[in-house]
C-alpha positions as CSV (number, residue, x, y, z in Angstrom):
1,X,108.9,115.1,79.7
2,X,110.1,115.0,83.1
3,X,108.6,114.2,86.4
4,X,107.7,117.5,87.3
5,X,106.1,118.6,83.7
6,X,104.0,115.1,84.2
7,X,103.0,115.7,87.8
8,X,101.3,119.4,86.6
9,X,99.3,118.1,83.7
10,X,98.0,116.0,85.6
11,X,96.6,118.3,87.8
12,X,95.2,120.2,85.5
13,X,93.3,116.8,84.7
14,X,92.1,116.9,87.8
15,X,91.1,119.9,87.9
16,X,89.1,119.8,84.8
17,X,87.6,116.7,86.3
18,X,86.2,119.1,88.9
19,X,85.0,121.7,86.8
20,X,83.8,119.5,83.8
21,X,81.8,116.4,84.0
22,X,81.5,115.4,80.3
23,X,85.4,115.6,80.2
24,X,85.8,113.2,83.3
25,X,83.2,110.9,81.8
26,X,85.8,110.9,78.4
27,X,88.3,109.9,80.8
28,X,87.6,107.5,83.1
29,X,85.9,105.9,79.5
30,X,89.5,105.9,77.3
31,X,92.3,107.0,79.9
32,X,94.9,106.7,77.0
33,X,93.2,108.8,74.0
34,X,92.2,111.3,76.9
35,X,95.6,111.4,78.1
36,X,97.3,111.5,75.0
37,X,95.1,114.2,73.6
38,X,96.1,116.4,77.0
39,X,99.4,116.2,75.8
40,X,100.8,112.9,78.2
41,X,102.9,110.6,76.4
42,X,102.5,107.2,77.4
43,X,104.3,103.8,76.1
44,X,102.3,102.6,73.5
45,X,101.8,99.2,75.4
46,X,100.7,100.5,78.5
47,X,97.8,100.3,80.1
48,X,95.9,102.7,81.9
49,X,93.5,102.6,84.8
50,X,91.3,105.6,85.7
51,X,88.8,105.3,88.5
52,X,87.1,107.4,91.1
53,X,86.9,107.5,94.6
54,X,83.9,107.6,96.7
55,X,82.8,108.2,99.8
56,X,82.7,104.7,100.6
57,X,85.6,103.2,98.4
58,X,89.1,104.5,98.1
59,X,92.0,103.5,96.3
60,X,95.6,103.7,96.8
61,X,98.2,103.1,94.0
62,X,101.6,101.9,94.9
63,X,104.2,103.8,92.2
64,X,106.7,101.6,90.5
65,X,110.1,101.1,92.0
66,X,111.8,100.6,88.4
């Protein structure tokens, strides 16, 4: 999957973030199983962070240069 396929399912995860609370919940829970059952293939040794902002904390994530 290329950068650009990525990119849109992810926004559809956001989206349904939006519209569904229960799923966001099941995410920010287990990221991985979440993200591999949307379809996003991940290295089986990676770890995954989900988190939320909030009015009062926001957080920034730096992309790999590799």
């Amino acid at each position: 999957m290329n950068q650009e396929e990525q990119g849109k399912k992810m926004g559809r995860l956001i989206a349904k973030c939006w519209l569904d609370e229960n799923f966001k919940q099941q995410l920010l829970a287990d990221p991985a199983a979440v993200l591999k059952m949307a379809g996003v293939e991940l290295p089986a040794d990676m770890t995954v962070n989900v988190f939320e902002n909030t009015d009062k904390v926001f957080s920034f994530a730096l992309p790999s240069t590799q």
